[in-house]
C-alpha positions in Angstrom: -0.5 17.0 -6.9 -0.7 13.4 -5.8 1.8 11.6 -4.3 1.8 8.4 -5.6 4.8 7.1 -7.3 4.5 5.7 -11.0 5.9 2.3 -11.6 1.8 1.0 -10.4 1.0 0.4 -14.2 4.4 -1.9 -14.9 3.8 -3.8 -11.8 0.4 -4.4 -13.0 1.3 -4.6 -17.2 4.1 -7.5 -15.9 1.4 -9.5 -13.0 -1.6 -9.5 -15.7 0.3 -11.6 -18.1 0.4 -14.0 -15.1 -3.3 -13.3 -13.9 -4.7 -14.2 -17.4 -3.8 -17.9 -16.2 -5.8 -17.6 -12.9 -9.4 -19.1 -13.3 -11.9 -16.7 -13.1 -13.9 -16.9 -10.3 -14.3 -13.8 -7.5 -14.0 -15.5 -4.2 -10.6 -14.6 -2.4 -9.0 -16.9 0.6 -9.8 -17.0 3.5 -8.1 -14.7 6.0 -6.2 -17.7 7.4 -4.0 -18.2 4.4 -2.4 -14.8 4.0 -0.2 -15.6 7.3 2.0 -12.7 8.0 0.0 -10.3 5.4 -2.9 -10.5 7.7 -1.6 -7.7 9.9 -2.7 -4.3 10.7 -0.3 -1.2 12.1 -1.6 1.8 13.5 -0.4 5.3 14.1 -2.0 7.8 15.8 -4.1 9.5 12.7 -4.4 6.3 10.4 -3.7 2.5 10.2 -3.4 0.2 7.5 -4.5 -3.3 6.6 -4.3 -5.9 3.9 -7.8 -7.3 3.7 -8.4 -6.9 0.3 -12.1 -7.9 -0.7 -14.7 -7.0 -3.6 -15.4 -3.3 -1.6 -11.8 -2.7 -1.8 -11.4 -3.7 -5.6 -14.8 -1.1 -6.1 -12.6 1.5 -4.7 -9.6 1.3 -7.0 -11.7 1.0 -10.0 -13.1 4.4 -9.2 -9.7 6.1 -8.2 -8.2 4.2 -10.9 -10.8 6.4 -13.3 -9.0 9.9 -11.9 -6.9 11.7 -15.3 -4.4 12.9 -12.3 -3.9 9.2 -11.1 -3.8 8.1 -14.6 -1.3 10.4 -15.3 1.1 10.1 -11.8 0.9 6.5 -11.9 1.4 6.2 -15.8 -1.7 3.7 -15.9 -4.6 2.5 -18.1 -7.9 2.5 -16.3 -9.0 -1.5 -15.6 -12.1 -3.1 -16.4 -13.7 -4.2 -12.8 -13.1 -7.7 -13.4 -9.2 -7.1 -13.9 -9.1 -5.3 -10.7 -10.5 -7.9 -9.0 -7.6 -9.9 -10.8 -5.3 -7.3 -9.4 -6.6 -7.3 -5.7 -6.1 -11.1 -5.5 -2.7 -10.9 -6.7 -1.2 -8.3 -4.4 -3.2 -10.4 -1.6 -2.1 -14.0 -2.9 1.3 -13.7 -4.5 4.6 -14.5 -2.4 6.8 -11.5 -3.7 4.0 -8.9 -2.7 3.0 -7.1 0.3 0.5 -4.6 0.9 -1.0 -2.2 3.1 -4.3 -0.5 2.3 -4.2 2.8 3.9 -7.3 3.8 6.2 -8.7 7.0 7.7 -8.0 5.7 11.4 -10.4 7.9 13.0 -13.0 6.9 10.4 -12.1 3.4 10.6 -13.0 3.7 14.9 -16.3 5.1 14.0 -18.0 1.3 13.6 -20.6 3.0 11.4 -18.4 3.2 8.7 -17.9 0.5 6.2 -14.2 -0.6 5.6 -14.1 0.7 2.0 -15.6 4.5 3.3 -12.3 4.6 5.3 -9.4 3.8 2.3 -7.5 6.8 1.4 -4.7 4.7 -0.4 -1.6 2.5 -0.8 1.4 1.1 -0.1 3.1 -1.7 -1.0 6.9 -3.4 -2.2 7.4 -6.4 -4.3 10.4 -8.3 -4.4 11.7 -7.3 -8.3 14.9 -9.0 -8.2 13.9 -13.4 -7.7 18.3 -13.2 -7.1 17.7 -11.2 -4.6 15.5 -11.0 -2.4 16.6 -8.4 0.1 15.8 -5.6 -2.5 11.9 -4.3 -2.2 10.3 -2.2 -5.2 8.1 0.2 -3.0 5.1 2.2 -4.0 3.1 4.4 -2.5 -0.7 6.5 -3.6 -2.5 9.2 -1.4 -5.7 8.0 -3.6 -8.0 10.7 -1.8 -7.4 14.7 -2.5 -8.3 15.5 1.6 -5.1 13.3 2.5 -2.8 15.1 0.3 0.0 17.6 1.6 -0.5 16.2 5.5 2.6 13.8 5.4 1.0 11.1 5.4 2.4 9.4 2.7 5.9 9.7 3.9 4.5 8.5 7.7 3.4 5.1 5.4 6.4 4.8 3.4 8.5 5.0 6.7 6.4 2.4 8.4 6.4 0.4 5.2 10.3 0.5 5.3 10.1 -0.3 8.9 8.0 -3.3 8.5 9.9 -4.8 5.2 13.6 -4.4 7.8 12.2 -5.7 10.7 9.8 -8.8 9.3 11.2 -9.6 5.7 14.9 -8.4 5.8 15.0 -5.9 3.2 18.5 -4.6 2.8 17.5 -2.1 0.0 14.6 -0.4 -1.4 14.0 1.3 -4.4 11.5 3.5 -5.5 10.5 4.6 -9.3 8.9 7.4 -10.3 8.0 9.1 -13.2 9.8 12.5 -14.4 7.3 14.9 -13.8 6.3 14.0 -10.5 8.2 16.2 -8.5 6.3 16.1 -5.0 7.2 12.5 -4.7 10.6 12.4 -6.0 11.0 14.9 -2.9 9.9 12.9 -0.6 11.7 10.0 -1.0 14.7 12.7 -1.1 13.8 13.8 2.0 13.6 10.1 3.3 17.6 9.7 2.5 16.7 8.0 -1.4 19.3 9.1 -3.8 18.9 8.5 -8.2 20.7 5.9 -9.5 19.1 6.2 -13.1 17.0 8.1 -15.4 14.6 6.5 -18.3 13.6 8.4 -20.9 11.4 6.0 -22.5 9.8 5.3 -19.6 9.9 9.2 -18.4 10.8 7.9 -14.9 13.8 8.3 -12.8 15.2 5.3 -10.3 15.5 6.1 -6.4 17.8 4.4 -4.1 18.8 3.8 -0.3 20.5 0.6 1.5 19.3 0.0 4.9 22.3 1.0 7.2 22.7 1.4 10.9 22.1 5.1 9.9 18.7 4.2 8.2 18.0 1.8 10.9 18.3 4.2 13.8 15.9 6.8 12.0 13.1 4.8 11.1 12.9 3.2 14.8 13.4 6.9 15.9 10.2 8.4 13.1 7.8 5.1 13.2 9.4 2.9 16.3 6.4 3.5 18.2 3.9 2.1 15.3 1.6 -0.6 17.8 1.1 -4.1 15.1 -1.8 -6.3 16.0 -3.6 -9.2 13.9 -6.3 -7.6 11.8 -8.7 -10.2 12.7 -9.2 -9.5 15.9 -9.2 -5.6 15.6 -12.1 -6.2 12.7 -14.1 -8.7 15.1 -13.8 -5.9 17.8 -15.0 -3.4 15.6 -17.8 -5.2 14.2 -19.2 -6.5 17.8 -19.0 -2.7 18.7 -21.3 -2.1 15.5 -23.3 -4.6 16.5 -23.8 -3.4 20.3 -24.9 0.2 18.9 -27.1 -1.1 16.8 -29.4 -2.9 19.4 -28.7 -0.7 22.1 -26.7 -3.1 23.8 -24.1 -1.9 26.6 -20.0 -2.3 25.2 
């Protein structure tokens, strides 16, 4: 089963109200703008970045037409256009941040185009505007090879990591529909506790409040997580591309 967690089709229901204001046309900032977004983390079998462009908004709308996603994420398939829409907001909008999830040892082999290498997710957004220590975190192993390895709780602990350390997060909270069991257990495992059930929704509410307790294990599971700026790593990887190409010596 996937582990994704199932509140992806209320963030996006709630954002495409917004999005229908947006003018329409495809071209996304430039990397410049998206200040502390504009990262990368690495560790030692994946990284993850935030460069969202038209590749990356290709590769939702085909995991995005999965039944099994459908059905873990409780979403509607989008028309490419609306993802698009989506990518742009989760890149642009203030109360977002997200990581797109890459094969690392893919990602090093500069023959590989960015998109080749996604195998997911993660991401919080800030759900409360009265407060804004509290982070609504998702997270979607997209590709079937990535399932069961523990990478998605690796992310989610480095996603937690990042939101304490840069943003002051105080509290996360995870939702997740009834049926997915696998993920519900993870976050278990990662110290969340239920707070609510919703029938209607078919999803129950996960908890945890960042405490010296939750502080000491995330530096102890993801401390050693290396951060650099994306740009640079990209730049390196595309000269190295470039080098094999003509022969030239690195």
């Amino acid at each position: 089963m996937a582990q994704v967690t199932s509140n992806h089709s209320l963030a996006r229901e709630r954002h495409m109200t917004k999005l229908k204001q947006v003018s329409r046309d495809w071209s996304f900032p430039e990397p410049e703008q998206l200040g502390c977004h504009f990262q990368w983390t690495a560790s030692d079998r994946f990284l993850q970045h935030v460069l969202c462009s038209l590749a990356c908004a290709c590769v939702y709308h085909e995991w995005m037409k999965s039944a099994e996603l459908q059905q873990l994420t409780a979403s509607e398939p989008l028309t490419l256009e609306q993802e698009y829409d989506m990518q742009r907001s989760w890149r642009e909008d203030a109360d977002k941040c997200t990581f797109i999830i890459l094969d690392k040892r893919r990602w090093t082999d500069s023959g590989s185009e960015e998109a080749q290498c996604m195998i997911g997710d993660v991401n919080f957004f800030l759900s409360d505007p009265e407060d804004l220590s509290l982070a609504e975190l998702e997270i979607m192993i997209a590709e079937p090879d990535y399932r069961g390895k523990g990478i998605g709780k690796e992310v989610t602990q480095m996603m937690m990591h990042y939101g304490v350390a840069k943003l002051g997060i105080n509290k996360f909270q995870a939702k997740i529909g009834l049926d997915n069991e696998v993920s519900i257990s993870m976050f278990k495992k990662l110290h969340f506790h239920q707070v609510s059930v919703c029938q209607v929704f078919k999803e129950v509410t996960l908890e945890t409040t960042v405490d010296e307790s939750l502080r000491r294990r995330l530096l102890r599971q993801v401390g050693h997580m290396t951060e650099r700026d994306y740009l640079a790593a990209r730049g390196g990887r595309r000269q190295a591309a470039s080098q094999a190409a003509t022969g030239a010596p690195a």
